[in-house]
N, C-alpha and C positions, 0 to 999 in steps of 0.2 A: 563601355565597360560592362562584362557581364554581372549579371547580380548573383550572390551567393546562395545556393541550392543545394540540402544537405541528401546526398542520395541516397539516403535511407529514412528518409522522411517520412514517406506512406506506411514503414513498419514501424517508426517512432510513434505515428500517431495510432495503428490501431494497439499498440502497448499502454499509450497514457490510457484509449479509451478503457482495456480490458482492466486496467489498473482502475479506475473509477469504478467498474463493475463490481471488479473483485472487495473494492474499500465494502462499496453497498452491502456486498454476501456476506462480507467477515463483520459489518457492524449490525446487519441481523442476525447471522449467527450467534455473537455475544452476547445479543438481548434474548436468544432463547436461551443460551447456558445460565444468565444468569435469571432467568423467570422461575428456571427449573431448577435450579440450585436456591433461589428464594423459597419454594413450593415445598422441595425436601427439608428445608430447616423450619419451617413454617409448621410441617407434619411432625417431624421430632420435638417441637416443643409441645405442641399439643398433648403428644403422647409422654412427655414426661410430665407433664400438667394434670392426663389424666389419671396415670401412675400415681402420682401424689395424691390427689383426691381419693382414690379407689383405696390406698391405703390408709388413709385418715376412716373414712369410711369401715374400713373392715376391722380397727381399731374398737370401735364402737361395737359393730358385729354385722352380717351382713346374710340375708337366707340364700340358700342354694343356689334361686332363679338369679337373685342379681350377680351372687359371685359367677355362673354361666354365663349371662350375658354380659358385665365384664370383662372374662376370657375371650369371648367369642368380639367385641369390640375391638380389643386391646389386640387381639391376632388380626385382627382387619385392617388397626392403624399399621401392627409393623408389615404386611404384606403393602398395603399402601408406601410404606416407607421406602421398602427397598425396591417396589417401581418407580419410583421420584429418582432412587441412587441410582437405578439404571438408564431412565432417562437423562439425568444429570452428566453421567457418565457418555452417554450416545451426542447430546450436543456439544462438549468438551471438545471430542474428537472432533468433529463437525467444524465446530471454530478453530480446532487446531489444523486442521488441512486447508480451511480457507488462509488462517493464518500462512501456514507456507507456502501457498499458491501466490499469497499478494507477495510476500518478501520477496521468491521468485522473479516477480512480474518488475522487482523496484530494484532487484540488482541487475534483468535485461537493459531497463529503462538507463539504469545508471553506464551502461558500457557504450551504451547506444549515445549519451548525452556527450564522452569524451571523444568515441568515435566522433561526431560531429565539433566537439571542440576541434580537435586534430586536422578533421578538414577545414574548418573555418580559419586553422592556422597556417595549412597549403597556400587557401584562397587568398589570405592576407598577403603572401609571401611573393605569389602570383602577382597580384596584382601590384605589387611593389616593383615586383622585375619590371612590368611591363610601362609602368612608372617611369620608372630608371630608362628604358629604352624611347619614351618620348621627351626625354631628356634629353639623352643623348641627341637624340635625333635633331633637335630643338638646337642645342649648344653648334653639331654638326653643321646647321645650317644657318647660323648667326656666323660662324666659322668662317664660313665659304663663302658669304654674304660679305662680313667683313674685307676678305682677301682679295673678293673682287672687287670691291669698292677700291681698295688701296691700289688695287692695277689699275684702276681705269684713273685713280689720282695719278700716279706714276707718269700715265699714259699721257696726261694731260701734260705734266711739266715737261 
């Protein structure tokens, strides 16, 4: 009896392989979205920490040089800020096209897995005929077996 071989086997397996790959890129990808989305909230509270200070401070009263430098501080954090946002932004996408590269790869994987049910339901059905046909065969010749036997009884009386 031959053994069951799904013929799209070799494309099954470099799917599951590229599917491993792809899990690996989409779960580093999400560790940079969220380092850099950590890093951006990280620099907003700063800057609203220093906000508050800078105003407690200038409450009191504050000379020229420190309210300049200050300014010139406080424009550094938000320039800082909104490279984190755009960074933040640039790895998002990043993990979202790994993201749809892997879903991709899981609903190939998944047609590919019925396709082979499907054949493995042929093969079952296959082998069942052929089954059935050394059955027959078997019955066929218990049959004929018997029949002679009862002639040559026959024959005898």
């Amino acid at each position: 009896m031959k053994k069951f071989r799904f013929s799209l086997q070799s494309l099954f397996e470099v799917k599951q392989t590229l599917k491993d790959k792809l899990q690996a890129d989409f779960a580093e990808a999400e560790a940079a979205w969220r380092t850099a989305l950590e890093r951006q909230l990280g620099l907003e509270r700063l800057y609203e920490e220093e906000i508050a200070a800078f105003e407690a401070r200038a409450r009191e009263g504050v000379t020229a040089p420190e309210l300049s430098g200050a300014a010139a501080y406080h424009e550094d954090l938000r320039e800082r800020i909104q490279r984190a946002k755009a960074e933040v932004a640039r790895t998002l996408k990043i993990m979202t096209e790994k993201r749809e590269e892997l879903v991709a790869v899981h609903k190939e994987i998944r047609v590919l897995e019925k396709l082979q049910e499907k054949q493995y339901a042929e093969y079952l059905k296959e082998v069942e005929k052929d089954e059935a046909k050394v059955m027959d065969s078997i019955l066929a010749f218990q049959e004929t077996e018997k029949k002679a036997e009862e002639d040559t009884d026959a024959e005898v009386l």
